[in-house]
Steps between C-alpha positions, in 0.01 A plus 500: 500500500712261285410373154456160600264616844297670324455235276467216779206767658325512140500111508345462820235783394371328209552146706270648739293655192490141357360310855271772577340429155482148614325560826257730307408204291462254789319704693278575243434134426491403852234802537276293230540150656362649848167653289489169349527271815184312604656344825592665832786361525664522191376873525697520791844355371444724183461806729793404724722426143352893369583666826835302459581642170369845598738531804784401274392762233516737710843424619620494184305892370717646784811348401425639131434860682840453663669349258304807183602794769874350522510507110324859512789640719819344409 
């Protein structure tokens, strides 16, 4: 692999890093506001907006397997 691959596959692994720290924090927050919610329905939009952000979080922990095994073997 070529100097400026590897490099490019190191940016997108801490780019990935970076968002999945992000959707940690949402869904941590979000995860709060549905405790905290008095009223059925905005209980239900805060569970639709968690299970939102948990289906995207877990898109992005297998592209940081993919992209962590890539760096492991090249």
């Amino acid at each position: 692999m070529s100097d400026d691959s590897r490099s490019e596959l190191e940016f997108k692994f801490y780019e990935t890093k970076g968002a999945l720290d992000l959707l940690f924090t949402l869904r941590e927050e979000f995860a709060q506001w549905v405790e905290d919610a008095q009223d059925d329905s905005k209980l239900e939009a805060l569970e639709n907006v968690l299970g939102h952000i948990q289906a995207i979080e877990n898109e992005y922990k297998q592209r940081f397997a993919a992209l962590e095994k890539q760096l492991a073997t090249d």
